[in-house]
C-alpha positions as CSV (number, residue, x, y, z in Angstrom):
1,X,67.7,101.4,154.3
2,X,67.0,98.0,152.8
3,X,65.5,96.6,149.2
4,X,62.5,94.2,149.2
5,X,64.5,92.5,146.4
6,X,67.0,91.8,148.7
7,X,64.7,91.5,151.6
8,X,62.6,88.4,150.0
9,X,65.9,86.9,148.7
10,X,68.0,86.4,151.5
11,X,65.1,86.7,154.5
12,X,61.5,85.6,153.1
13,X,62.4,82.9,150.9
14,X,64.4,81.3,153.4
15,X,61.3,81.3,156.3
16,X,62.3,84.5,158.7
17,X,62.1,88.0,158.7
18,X,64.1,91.2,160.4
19,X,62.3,90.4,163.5
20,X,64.2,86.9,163.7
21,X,67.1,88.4,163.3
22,X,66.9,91.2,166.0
23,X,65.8,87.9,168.6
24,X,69.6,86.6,167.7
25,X,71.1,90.1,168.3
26,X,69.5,90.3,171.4
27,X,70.8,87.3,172.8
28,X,74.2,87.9,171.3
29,X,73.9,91.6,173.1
30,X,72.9,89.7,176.8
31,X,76.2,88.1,176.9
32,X,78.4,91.4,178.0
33,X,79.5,92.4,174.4
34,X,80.0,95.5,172.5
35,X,78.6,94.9,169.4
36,X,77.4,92.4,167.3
37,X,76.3,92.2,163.6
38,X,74.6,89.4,161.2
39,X,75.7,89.5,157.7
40,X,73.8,87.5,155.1
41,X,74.9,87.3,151.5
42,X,74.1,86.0,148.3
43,X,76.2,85.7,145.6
44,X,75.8,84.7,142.0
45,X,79.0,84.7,139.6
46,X,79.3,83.5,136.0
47,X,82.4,82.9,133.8
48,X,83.4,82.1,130.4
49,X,87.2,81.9,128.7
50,X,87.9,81.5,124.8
51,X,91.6,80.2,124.3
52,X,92.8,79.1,121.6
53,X,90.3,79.5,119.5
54,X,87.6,77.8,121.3
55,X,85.3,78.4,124.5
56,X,87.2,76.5,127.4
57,X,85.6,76.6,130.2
58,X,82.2,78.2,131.4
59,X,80.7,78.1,134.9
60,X,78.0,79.5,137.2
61,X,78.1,79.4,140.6
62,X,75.4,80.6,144.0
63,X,77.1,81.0,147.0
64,X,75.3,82.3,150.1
65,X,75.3,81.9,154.0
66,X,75.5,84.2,157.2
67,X,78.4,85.5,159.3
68,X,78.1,86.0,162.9
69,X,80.2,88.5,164.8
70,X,79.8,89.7,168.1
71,X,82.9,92.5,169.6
72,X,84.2,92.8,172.9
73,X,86.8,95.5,173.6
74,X,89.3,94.3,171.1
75,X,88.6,91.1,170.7
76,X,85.8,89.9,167.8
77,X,84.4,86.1,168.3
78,X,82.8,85.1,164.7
79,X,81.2,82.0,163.1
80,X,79.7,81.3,159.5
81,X,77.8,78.8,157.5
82,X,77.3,78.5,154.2
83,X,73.1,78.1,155.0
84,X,70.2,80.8,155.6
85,X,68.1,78.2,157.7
86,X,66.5,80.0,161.0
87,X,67.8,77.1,163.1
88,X,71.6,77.3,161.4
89,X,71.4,80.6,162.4
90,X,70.1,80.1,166.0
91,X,72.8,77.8,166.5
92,X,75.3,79.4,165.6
93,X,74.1,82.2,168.1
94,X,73.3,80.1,170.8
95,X,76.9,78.6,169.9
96,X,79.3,81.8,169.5
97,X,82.2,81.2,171.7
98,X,82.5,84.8,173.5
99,X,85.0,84.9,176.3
100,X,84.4,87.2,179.0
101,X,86.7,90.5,178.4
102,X,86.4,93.9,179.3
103,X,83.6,96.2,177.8
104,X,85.1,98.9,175.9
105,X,83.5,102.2,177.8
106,X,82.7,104.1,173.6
107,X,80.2,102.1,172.4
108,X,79.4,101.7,168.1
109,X,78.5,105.2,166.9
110,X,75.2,105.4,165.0
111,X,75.4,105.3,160.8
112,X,74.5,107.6,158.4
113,X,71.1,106.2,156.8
114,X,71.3,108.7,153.8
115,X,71.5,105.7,151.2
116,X,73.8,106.1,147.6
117,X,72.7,104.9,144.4
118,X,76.2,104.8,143.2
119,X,75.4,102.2,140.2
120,X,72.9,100.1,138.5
121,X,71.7,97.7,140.0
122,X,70.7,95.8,136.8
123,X,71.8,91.8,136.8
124,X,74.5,91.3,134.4
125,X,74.4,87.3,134.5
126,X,70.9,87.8,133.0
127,X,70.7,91.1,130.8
128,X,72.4,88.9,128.1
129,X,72.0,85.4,127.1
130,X,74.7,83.3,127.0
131,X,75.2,82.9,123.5
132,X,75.7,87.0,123.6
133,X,78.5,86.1,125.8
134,X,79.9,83.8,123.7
135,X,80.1,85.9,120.9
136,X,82.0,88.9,122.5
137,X,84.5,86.5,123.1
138,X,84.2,84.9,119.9
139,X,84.2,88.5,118.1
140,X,87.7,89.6,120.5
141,X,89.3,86.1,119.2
142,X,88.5,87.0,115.8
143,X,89.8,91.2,115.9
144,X,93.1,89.9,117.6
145,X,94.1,87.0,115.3
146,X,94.2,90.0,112.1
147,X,96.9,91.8,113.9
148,X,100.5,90.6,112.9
149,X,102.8,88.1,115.1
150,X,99.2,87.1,116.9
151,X,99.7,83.2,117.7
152,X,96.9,82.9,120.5
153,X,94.1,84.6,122.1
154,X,93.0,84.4,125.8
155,X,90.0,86.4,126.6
156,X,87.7,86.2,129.7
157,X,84.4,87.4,130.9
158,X,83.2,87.6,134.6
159,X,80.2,88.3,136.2
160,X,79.1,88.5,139.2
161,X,75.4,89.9,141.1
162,X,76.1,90.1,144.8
163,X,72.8,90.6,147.5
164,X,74.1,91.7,150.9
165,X,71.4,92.1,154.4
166,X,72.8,93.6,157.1
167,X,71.6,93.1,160.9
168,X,72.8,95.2,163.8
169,X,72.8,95.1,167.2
170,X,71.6,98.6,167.3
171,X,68.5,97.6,165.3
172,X,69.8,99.0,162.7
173,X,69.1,97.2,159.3
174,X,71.0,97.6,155.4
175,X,70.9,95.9,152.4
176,X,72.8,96.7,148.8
177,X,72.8,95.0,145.3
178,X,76.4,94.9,144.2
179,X,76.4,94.5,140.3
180,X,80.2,93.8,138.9
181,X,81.7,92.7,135.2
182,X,85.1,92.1,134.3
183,X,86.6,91.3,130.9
184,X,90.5,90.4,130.5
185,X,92.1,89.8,127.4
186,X,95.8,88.3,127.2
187,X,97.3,88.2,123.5
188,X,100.3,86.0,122.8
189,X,102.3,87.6,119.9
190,X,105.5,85.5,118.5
191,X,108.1,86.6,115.7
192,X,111.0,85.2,114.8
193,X,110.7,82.3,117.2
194,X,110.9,85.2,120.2
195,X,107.2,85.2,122.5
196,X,106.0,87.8,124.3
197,X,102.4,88.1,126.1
198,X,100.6,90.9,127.6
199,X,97.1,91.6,128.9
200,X,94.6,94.1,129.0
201,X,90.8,94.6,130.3
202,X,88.4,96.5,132.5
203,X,84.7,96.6,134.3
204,X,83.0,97.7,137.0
205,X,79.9,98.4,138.4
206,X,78.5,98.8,135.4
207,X,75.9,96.9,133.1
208,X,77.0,94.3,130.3
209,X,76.8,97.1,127.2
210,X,79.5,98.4,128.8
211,X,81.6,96.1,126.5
212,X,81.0,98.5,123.2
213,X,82.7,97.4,120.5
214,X,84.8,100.8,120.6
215,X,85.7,99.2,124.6
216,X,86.8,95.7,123.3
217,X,89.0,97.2,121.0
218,X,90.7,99.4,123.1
219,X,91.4,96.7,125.1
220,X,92.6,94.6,122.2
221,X,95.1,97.7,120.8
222,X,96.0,98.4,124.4
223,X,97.4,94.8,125.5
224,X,98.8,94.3,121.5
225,X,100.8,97.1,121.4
226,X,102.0,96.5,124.7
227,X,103.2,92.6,123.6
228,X,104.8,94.1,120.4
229,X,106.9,96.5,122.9
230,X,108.3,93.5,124.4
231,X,108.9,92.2,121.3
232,X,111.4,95.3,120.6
233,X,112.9,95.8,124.1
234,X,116.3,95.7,125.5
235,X,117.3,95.1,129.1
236,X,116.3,97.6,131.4
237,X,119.3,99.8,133.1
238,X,120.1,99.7,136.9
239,X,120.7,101.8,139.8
240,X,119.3,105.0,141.2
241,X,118.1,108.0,138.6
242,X,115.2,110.0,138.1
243,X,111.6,107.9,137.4
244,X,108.6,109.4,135.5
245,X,105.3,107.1,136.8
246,X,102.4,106.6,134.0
247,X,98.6,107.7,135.5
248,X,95.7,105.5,135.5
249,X,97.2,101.8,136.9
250,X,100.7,102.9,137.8
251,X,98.5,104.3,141.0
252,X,99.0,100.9,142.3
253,X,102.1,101.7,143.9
254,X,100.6,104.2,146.0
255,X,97.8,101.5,146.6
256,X,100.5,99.0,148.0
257,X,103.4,101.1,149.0
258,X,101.3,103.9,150.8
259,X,97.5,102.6,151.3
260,X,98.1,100.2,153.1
261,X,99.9,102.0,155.7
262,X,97.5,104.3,156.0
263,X,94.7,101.6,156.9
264,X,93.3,102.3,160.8
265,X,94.5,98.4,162.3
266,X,98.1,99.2,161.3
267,X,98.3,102.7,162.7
268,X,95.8,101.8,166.1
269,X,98.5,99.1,166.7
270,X,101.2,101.2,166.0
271,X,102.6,99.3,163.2
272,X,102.7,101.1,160.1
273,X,105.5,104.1,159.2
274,X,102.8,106.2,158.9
275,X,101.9,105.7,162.8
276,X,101.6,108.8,164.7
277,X,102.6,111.4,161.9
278,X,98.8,113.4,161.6
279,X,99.5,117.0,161.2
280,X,103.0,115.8,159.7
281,X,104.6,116.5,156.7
282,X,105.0,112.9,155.3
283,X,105.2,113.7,151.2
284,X,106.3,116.6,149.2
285,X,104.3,119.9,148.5
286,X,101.4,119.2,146.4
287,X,100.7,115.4,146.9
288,X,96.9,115.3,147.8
289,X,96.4,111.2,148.0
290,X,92.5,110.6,148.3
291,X,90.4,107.3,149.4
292,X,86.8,107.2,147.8
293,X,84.5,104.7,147.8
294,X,81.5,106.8,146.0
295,X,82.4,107.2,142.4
296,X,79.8,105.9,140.4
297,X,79.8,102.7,138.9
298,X,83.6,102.4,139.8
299,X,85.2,98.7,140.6
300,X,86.3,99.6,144.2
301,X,83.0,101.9,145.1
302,X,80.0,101.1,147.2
303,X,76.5,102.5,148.4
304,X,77.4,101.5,151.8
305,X,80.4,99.6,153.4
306,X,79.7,96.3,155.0
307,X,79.1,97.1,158.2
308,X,76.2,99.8,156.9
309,X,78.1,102.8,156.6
310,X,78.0,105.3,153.6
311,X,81.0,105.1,151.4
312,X,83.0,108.3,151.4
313,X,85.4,110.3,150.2
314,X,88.5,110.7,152.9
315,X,91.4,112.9,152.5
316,X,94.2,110.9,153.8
317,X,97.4,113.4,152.4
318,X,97.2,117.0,151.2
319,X,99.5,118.8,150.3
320,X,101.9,116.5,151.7
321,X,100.3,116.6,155.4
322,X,99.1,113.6,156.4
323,X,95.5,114.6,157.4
324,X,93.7,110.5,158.1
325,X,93.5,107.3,158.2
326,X,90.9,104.7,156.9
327,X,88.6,103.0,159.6
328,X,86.4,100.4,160.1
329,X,83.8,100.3,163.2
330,X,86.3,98.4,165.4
331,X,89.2,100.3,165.1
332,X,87.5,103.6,165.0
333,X,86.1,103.2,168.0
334,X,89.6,101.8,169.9
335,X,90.8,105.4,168.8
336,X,87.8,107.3,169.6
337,X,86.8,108.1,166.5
338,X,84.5,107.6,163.2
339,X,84.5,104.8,161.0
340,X,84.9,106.3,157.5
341,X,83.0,103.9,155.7
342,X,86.1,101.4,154.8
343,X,84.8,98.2,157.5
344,X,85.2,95.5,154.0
345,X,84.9,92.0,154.2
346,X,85.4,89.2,151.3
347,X,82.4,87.4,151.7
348,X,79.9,86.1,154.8
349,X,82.9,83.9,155.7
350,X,84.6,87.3,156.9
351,X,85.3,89.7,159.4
352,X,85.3,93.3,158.1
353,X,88.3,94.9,158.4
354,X,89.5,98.6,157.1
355,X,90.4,98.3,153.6
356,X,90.8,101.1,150.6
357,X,88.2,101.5,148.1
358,X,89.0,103.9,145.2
359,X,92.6,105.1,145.8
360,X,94.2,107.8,143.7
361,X,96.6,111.3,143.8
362,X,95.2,114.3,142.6
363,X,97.1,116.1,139.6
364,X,98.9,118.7,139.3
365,X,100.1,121.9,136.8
366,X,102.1,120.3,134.5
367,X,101.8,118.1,131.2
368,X,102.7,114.7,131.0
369,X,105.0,116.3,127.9
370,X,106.6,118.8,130.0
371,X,107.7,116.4,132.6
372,X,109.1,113.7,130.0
373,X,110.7,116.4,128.7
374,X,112.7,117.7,131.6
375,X,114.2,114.3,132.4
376,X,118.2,114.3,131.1
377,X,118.2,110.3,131.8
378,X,115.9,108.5,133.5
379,X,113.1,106.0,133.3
380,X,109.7,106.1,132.5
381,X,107.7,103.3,134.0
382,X,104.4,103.2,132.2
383,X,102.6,100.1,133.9
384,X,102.9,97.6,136.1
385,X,102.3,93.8,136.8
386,X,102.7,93.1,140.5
387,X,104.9,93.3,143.5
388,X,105.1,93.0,147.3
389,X,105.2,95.7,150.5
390,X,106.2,95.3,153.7
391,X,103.4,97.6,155.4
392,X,105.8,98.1,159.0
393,X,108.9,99.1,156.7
394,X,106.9,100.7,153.8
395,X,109.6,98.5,152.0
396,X,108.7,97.9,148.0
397,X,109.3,96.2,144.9
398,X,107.1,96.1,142.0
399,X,107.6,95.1,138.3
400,X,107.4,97.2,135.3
401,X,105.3,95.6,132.4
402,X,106.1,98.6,130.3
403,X,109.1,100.7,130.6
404,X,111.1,103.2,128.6
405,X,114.6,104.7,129.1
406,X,114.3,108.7,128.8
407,X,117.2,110.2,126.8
408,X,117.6,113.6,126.5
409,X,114.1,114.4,127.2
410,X,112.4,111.6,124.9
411,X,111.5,108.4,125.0
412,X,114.6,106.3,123.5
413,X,113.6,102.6,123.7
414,X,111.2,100.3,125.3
415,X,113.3,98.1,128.1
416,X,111.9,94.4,129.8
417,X,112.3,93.2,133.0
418,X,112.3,96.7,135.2
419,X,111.9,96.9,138.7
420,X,111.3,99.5,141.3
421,X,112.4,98.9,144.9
422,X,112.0,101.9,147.3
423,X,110.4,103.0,150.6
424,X,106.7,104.1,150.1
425,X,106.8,107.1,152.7
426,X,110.6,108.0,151.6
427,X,109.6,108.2,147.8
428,X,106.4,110.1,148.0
429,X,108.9,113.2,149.7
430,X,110.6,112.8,146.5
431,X,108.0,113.7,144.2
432,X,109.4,116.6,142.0
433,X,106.3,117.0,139.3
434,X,103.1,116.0,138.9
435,X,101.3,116.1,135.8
436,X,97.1,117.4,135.1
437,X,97.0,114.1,133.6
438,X,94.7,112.3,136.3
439,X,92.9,109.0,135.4
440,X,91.6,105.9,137.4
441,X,92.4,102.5,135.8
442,X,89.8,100.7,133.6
443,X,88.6,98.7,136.7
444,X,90.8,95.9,137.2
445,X,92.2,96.0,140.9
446,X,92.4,93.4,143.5
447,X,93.3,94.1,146.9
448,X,94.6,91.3,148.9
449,X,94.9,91.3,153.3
450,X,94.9,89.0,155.6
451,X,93.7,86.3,153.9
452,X,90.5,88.3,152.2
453,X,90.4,89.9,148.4
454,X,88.1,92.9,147.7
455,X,87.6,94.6,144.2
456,X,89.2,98.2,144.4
457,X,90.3,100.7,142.1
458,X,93.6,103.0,142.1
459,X,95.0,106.1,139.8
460,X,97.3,108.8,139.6
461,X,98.3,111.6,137.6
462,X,101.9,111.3,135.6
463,X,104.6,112.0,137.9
464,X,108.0,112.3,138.8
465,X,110.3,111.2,141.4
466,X,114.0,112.5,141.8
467,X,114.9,109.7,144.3
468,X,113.4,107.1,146.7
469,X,112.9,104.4,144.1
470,X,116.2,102.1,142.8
471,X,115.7,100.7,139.6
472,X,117.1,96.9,138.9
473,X,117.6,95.6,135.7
């Protein structure tokens, strides 16, 4: 299916039309391959940052051009330029290096045109003028500074209208308007000469009223509260004892520490600990983990991936069987089966690869209460900041922004620089609880691979794990 909109942007106002395009397939397809695909985008982002009191820096940037793929067995031969010009694009055609390979004998299986309408499709660098923009940030400055110990403000906005046209060797054509806003807000709190920071914010696919003043404060309690719990905590303990994860953006360790091993390249080259283990029990009873790409108006969702198929929803764990994996085209067809809508790529300059969308666990019978509760000693790791995986190994470490020690069945004090090292498929077999507490994060999430970052979301419900993580002080 494809939008005029997008249709006059990216073909008609640069001098071609489909028909052009299905001429540069069909000389791509003459030369032996597979597959090939043309992938034209246009991209328009704005930004503005308050810090310090003042508006910093603001920018606005286009950014469009084509990507050329063509796929032979394994192998994938690409070229881009930054230009929508007929004879660009020719040449870059008439130019593709394609060395001779094998044909793989399953050729690219035909996508679902049932188009989704997941989100708006409303431009958010022009629904408000700038000055509007301004003043949010003005107006977030101004709430912050009231609250005690504030010493600084950092808030950003960023906005971004993407236009994708999709051209397939199988005559198939796609387009899809990709709408997606982003506010962050860091405060910097200092008392008694002791400085703390921490950082809050959300978006989506949404349009810019989003940003109620009931949203912008949430934010603004949410990332104070979190700086004045620095403010009061002690170092965090060490060694191995039971761990209660937060829901919502505490789902990023299943993102890092079990996603990404369940991506199709990893497991079709046999490098991921999840390799070969369908139909295996791989995480305790009741652990349902869950890929999808077609919430609406959700940072990681999509009408359709970039390679034309239909976002989905894929059941990758339940209860505690691993049941999938997620697939682009190409590695779908290496394993004889169906991409499941994942094929993501950063930009035109990109080969699509499999990638998550909207990653999350479903919940479970218990209360967040109950499970705090039943915890002698332990930890409670509310949210995180970052870490790093080792996708062969499932190997871990990520950093607590906001922890507690458990005592006795309550939270006994806030603790600072808390990490979890562990084993992503060990700890999810040590998963004890799970609480009816399920939420998805407030649209934040970046996923970075091999080289490319896509928006994505993750969540989970409050859980708890009695073993498989490690926790350093």
């Amino acid at each position: 299916m494809t939008n005029q909109q997008v249709v006059d942007c990216l073909l008609t106002n640069n001098g071609f039309d489909a028909n052009f395009l299905n001429v540069q397939l069909n000389q791509l397809s003459r030369r032996g391959i597979d597959f090939a695909d043309l992938y034209l985008q246009n991209t328009a982002s704005e930004s503005w940052v308050i810090d310090e009191g003042i508006i910093k820096s603001g920018s606005y940037a286009v950014n469009q051009g084509i990507g050329v793929r063509a796929v032979c067995g394994e192998k994938t031969f690409f070229s881009y330029a930054n230009a929508l010009d007929p004879r660009v694009i020719k040449d870059l055609v008439d130019n593709l290096y394609i060395e001779s390979v094998n044909k793989h004998n399953q050729g690219y299986s035909t996508v679902n045109n049932n188009a989704l309408n997941l989100h708006t499709f409303e431009n958010p660098l022009q629904s408000w003028v700038s000055c509007k923009k301004i003043q949010l940030l003005q107006n977030i400055n101004q709430i912050a500074r009231t609250k005690n110990y504030v010493t600084n403000v950092i808030a950003s906005i960023n906005l971004e209208y993407d236009q994708i046209y999709l051209a397939r060797s199988d005559e198939q054509h796609f387009s899809d308007i990709r709408p997606l806003i982003h506010l962050s807000i860091t405060i910097i709190v200092n008392k008694d000469g002791k400085m703390e920071r921490a950082a809050a914010g959300g978006g989506g696919r949404y349009s810019l009223d989003y940003f109620s003043i009931e949203m912008v404060t949430s934010y603004i309690e949410k990332a104070y509260t979190q700086a004045q719990l620095k403010l009061e905590a002690k170092p965090a303990p060490s060694g191995e004892m039971p761990v209660v994860l937060g829901n919502g953006w505490a789902g990023v360790i299943l993102h890092e520490a079990v996603g990404h091993g369940l991506e199709g390249d990893f497991n079709r080259k046999g490098s991921s600990a999840f390799s070969g283990k369908i139909g295996q029990q791989v995480a305790s009873k009741g652990v349902t983990v869950i890929d999808e790409g077609c919430i609406s108006d959700r940072r990681g969702s999509m009408n359709i991936d970039d390679e034309g198929n239909p976002s989905s929803r894929t059941v990758l764990i339940e209860d505690g069987i691993l049941k999938g994996y997620l697939f682009d085209e190409l590695n779908a067809r290496l394993m004889n089966t169906h991409s499941t809508g994942n094929g993501r790529r950063e930009s035109y300059a990109s080969n699509p690869i499999p990638r998550m969308t909207n990653t999350y666990m479903l919940g479970g019978n218990h209360t967040p209460e109950e499970i705090i509760a039943s915890v002698d000693y332990g930890l409670f790791a509310e949210n995180f900041e970052g870490g790093q995986v080792d996708i062969t190994s499932g190997q871990f470490v990520f950093n607590a922004s906001v922890a507690w020690v458990i005592e006795k069945g309550k939270l006994a004090y806030p603790v600072k620089g808390c990490a979890l090292v562990g084993n992503g498929p060990e700890c999810l077999q040590h998963v004890t609880m799970i609480a009816n507490d399920l939420a998805l994060d407030s649209g934040v999430g970046v996923c970075g691979k091999d080289g490319q970052s896509v928006p994505v979301g993750v969540g989970q419900p409050t859980m708890r794990l009695d073993g498989g993580l490690i926790v350093g002080g």
